[in-house]
LONU-386299 format. One record per residue (C-alpha): residue in three letters; x, y, z. Coordinates in steps of 0.25 Angstrom, whole numbers. Example, Ala and Ser with C-alpha at 12.3 -4.5 7.8 and 13.67 -1.06 7.14 Angstrom:
<rs>
<r><code>ala</code><xx>49</xx><yy>-18</yy><zz>31</zz></r>
<r><code>ser</code><xx>55</xx><yy>-4</yy><zz>29</zz></r>
</rs>
This chain:
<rs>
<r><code>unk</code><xx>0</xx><yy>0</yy><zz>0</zz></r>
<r><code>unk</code><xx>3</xx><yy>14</yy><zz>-1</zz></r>
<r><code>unk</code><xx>12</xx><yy>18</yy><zz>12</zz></r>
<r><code>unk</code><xx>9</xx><yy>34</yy><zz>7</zz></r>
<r><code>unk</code><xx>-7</xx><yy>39</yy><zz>9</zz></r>
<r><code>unk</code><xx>-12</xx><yy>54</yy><zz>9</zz></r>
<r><code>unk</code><xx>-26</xx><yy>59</yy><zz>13</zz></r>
<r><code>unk</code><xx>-34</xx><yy>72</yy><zz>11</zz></r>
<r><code>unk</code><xx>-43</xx><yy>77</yy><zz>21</zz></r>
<r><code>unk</code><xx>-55</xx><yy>84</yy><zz>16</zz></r>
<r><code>unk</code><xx>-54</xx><yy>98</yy><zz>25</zz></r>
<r><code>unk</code><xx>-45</xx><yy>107</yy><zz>30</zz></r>
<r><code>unk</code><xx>-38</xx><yy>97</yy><zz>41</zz></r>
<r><code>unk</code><xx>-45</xx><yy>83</yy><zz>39</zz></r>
<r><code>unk</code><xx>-31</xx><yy>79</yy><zz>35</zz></r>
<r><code>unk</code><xx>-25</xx><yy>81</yy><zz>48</zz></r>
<r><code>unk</code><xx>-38</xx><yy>75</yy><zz>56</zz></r>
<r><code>unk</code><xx>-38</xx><yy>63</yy><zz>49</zz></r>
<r><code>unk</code><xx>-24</xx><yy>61</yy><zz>49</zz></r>
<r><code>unk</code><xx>-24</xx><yy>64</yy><zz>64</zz></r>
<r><code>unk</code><xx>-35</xx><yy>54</yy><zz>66</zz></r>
<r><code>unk</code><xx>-29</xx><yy>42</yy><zz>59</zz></r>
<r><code>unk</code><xx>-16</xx><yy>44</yy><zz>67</zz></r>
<r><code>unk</code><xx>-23</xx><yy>45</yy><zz>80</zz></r>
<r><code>unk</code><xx>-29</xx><yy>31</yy><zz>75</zz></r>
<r><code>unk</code><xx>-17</xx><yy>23</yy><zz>69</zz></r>
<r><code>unk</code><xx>-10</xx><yy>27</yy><zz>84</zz></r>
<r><code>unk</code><xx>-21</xx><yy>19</yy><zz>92</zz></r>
<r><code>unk</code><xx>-16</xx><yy>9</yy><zz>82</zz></r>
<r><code>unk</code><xx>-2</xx><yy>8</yy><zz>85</zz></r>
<r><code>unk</code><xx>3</xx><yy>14</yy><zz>73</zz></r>
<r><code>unk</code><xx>15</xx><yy>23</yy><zz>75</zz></r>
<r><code>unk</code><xx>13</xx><yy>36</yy><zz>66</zz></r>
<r><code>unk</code><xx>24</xx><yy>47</yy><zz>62</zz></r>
<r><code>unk</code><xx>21</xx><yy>59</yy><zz>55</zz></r>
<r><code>unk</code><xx>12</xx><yy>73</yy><zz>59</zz></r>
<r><code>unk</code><xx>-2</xx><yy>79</yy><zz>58</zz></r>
<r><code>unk</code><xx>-8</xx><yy>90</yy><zz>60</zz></r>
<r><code>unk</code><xx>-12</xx><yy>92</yy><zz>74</zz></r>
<r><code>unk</code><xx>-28</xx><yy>96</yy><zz>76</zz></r>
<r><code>unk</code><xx>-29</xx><yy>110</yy><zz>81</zz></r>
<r><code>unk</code><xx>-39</xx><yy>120</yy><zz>84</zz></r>
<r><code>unk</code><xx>-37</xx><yy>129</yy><zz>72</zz></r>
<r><code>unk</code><xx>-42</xx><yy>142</yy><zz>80</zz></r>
<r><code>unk</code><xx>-30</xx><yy>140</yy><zz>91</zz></r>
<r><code>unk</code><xx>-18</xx><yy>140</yy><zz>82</zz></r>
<r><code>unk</code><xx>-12</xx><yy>151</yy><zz>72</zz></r>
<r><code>unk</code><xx>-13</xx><yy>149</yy><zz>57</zz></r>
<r><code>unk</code><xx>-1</xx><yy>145</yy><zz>56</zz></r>
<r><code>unk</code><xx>2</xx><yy>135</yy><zz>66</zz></r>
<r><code>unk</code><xx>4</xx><yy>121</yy><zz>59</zz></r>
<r><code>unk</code><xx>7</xx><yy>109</yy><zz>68</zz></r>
<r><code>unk</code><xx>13</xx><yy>93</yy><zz>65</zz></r>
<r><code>unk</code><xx>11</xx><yy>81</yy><zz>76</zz></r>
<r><code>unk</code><xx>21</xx><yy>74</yy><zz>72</zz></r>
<r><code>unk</code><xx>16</xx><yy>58</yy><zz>74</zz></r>
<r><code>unk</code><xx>13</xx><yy>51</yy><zz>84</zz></r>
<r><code>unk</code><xx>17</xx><yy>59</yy><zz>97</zz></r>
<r><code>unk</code><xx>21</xx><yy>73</yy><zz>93</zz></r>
<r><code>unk</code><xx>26</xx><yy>84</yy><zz>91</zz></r>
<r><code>unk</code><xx>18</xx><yy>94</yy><zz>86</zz></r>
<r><code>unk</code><xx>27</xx><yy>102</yy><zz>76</zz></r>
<r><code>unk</code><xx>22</xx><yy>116</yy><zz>72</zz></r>
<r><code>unk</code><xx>26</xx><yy>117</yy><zz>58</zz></r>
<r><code>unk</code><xx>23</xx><yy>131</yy><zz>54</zz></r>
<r><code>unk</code><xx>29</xx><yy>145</yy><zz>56</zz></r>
<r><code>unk</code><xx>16</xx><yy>156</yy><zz>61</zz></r>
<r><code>unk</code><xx>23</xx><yy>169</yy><zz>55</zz></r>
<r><code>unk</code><xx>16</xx><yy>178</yy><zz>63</zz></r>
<r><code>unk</code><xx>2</xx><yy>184</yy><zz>63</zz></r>
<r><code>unk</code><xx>4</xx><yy>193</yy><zz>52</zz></r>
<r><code>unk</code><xx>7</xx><yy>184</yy><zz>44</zz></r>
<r><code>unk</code><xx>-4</xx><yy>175</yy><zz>37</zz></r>
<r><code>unk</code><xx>5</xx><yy>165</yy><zz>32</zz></r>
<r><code>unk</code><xx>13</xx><yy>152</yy><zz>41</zz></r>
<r><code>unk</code><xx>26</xx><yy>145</yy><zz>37</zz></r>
<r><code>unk</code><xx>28</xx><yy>132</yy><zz>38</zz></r>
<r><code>unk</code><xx>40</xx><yy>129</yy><zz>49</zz></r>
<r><code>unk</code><xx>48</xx><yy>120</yy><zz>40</zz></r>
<r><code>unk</code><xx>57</xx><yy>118</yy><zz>52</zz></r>
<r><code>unk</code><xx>47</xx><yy>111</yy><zz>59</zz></r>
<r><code>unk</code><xx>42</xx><yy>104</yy><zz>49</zz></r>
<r><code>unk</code><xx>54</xx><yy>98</yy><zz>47</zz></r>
<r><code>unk</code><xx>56</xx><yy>95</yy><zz>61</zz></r>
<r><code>unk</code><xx>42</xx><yy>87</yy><zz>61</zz></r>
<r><code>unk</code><xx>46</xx><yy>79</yy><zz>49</zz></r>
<r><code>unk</code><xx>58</xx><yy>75</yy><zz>55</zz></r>
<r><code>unk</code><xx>54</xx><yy>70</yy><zz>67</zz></r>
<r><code>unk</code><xx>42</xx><yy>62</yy><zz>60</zz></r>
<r><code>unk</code><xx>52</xx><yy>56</yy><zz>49</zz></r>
<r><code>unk</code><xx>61</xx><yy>51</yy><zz>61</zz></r>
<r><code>unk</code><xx>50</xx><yy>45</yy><zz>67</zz></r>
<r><code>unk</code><xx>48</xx><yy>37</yy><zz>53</zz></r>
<r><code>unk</code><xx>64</xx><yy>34</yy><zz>51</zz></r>
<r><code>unk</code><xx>64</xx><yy>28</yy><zz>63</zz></r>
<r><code>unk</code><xx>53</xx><yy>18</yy><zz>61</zz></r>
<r><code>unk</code><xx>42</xx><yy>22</yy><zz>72</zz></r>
<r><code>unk</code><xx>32</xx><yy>26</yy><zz>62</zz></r>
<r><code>unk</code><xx>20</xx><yy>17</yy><zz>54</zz></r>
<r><code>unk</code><xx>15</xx><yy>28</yy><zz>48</zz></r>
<r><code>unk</code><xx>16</xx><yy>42</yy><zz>47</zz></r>
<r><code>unk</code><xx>5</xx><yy>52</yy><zz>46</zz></r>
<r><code>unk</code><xx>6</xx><yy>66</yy><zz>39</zz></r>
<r><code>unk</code><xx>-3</xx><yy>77</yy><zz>40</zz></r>
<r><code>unk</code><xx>1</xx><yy>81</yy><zz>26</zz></r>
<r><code>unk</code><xx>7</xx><yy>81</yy><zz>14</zz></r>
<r><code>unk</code><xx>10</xx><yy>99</yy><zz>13</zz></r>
<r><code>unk</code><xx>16</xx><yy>108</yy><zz>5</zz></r>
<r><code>unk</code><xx>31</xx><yy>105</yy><zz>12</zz></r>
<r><code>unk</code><xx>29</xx><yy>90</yy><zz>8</zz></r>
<r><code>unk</code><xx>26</xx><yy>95</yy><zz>-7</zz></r>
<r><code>unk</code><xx>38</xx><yy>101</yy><zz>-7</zz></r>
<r><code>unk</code><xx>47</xx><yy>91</yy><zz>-3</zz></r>
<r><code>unk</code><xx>48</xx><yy>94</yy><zz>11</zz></r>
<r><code>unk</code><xx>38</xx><yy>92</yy><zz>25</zz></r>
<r><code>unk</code><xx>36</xx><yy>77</yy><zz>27</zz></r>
<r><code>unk</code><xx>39</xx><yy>73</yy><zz>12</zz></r>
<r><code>unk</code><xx>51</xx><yy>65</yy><zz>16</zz></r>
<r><code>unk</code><xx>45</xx><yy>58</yy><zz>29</zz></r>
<r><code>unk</code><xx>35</xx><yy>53</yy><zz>17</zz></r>
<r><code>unk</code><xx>44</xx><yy>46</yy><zz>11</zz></r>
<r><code>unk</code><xx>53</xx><yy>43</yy><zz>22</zz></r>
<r><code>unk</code><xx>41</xx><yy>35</yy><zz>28</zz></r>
<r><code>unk</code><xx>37</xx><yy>29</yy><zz>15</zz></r>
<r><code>unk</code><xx>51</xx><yy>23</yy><zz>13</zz></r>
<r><code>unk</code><xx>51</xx><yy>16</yy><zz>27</zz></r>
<r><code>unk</code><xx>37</xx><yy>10</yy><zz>23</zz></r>
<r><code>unk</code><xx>30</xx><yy>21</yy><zz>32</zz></r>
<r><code>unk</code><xx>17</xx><yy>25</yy><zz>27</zz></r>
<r><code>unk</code><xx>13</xx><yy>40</yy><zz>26</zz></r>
<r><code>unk</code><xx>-2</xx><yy>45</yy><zz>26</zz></r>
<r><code>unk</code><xx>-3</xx><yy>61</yy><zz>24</zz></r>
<r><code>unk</code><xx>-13</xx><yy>72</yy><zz>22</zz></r>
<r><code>unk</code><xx>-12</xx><yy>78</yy><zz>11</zz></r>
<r><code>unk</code><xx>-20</xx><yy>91</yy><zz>6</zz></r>
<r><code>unk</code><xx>-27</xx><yy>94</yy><zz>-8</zz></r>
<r><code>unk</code><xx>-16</xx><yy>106</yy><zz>-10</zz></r>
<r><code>unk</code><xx>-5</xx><yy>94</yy><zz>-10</zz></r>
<r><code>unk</code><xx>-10</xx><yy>82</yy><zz>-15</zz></r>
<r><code>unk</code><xx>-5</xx><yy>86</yy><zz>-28</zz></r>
<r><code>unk</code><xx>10</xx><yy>87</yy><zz>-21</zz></r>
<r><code>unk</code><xx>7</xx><yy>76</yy><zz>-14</zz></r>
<r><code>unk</code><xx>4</xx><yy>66</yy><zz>-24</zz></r>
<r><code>unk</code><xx>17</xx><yy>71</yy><zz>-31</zz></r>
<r><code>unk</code><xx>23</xx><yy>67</yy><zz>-20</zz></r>
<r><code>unk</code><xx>17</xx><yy>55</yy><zz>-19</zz></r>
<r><code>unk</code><xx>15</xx><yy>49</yy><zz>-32</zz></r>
<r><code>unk</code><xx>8</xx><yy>36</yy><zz>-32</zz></r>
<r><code>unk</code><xx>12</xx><yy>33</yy><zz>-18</zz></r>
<r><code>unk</code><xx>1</xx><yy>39</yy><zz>-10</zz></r>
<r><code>unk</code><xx>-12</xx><yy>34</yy><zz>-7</zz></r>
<r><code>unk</code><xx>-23</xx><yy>46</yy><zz>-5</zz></r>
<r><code>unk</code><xx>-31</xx><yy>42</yy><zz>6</zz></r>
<r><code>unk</code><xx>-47</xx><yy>47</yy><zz>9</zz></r>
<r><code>unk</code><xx>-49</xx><yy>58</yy><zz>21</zz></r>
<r><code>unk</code><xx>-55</xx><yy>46</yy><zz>30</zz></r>
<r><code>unk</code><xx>-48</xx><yy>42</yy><zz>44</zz></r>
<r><code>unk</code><xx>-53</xx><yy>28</yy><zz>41</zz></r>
<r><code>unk</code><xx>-47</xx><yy>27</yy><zz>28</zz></r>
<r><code>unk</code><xx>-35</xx><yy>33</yy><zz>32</zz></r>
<r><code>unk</code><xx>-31</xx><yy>23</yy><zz>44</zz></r>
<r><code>unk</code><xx>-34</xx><yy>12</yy><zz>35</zz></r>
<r><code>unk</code><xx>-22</xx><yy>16</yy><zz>26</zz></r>
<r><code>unk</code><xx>-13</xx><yy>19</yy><zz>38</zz></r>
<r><code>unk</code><xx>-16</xx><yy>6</yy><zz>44</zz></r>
<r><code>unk</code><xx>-15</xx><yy>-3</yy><zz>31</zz></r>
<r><code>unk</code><xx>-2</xx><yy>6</yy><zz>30</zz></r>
<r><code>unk</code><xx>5</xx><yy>3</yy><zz>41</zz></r>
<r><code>unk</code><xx>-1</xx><yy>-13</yy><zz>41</zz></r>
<r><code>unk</code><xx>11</xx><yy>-22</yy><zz>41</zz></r>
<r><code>unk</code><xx>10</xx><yy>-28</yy><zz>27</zz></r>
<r><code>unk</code><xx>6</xx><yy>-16</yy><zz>21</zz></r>
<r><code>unk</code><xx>16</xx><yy>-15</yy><zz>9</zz></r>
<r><code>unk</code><xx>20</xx><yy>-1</yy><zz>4</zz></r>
<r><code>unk</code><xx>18</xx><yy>5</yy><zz>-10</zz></r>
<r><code>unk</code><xx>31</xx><yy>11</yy><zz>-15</zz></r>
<r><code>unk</code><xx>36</xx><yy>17</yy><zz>-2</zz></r>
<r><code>unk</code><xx>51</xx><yy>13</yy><zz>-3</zz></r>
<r><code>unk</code><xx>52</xx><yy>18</yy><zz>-18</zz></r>
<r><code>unk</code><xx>60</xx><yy>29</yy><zz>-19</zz></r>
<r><code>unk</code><xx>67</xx><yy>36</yy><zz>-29</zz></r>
<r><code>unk</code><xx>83</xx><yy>41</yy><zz>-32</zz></r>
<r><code>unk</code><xx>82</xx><yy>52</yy><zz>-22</zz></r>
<r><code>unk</code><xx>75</xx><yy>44</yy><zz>-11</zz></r>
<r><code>unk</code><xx>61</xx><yy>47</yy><zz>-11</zz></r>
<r><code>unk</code><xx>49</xx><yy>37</yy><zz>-14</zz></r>
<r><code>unk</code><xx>47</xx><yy>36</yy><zz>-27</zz></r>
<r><code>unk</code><xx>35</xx><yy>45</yy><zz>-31</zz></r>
<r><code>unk</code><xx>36</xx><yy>53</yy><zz>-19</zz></r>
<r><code>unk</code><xx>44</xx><yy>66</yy><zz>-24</zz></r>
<r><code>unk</code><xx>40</xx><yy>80</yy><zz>-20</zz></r>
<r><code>unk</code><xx>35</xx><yy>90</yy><zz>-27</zz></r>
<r><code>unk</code><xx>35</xx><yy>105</yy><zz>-24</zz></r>
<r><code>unk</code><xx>20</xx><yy>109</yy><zz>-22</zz></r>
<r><code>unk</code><xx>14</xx><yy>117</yy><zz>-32</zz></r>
<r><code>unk</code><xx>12</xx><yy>131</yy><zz>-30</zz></r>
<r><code>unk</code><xx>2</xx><yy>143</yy><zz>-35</zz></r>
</rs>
């Protein structure tokens, strides 16, 4: 089966309660997750600009965005931080503590080759299945990305933890995950630099 799956939630922020949900669910199950989400928050307490990462399964939460002051109507991302959190969730992998790893999506910094792109295929290459979230405004990049490795998964918790579980089943039997091409990186699974307008 395919060991790479993405899915599209059907309103601002389903991604991430679906996501969240299904992890809650495979850790009563045992299974040990890496990767980060979106924590839930109360949308009226925070700034406009404040962006957080729980990193999976314990913590922590990593702010990933700069708030450049109240004048100003625009954010940053922290790209420093970013690459902290991806580190620390691609160590977790290297070392083998991880059945599967959860992303809360597939952004602008993936698109360009950088963010969690690498961990992909980091965890693809040691047989680790990945299941991100993945907007409208990147599917284009994504499937790029992905080629014909990915599987596009419905908005449903149901369907969702039905892929994870038959992912991380012991027989399961990966679909391309250790082709790689000259430079390394699984075949199909090149980034492109997001288009722009």
């Amino acid at each position: 089966m395919m060991r790479l799956a993405s899915v599209t939630g059907q309103e601002r922020g389903a991604t991430d309660k679906l996501l969240a949900a299904v992890a809650d669910r495979l850790a009563q199950d045992g299974v040990r997750l890496a990767g980060a989400l979106r924590p839930s928050r109360n949308e009226a307490a925070v700034g406009h600009c404040d962006s957080d990462l729980w990193l999976l399964p314990e913590g922590p939460l990593v702010r990933i965005t700069q708030d450049l002051g109240t004048c100003s109507g625009a954010c940053r991302m922290d790209a420093g931080a970013l690459e902290v959190a991806v580190g620390m969730v691609t160590s977790r992998v290297q070392a083998g503590e991880a059945d599967l790893v959860l992303l809360n999506k597939f952004g602008l910094s993936e698109a360009e080759g950088r963010g969690f792109r690498a961990l992909i295929a980091e965890a693809l290459d040691r047989g680790v299945p990945v299941l991100i979230g993945v907007s409208d405004t990147h599917r284009t990049a994504f499937e790029r990305f992905a080629g014909d490795m990915a599987a596009h998964l419905p908005p449903d918790e149901d369907a969702l933890l039905a892929w994870c579980r038959s992912a991380v089943a012991p027989d399961a039997t990966p679909t391309g995950a250790r082709m790689r091409d000259p430079d390394g990186i699984p075949t199909g699974m090149r980034a492109t630099r997001a288009e722009t307008t």
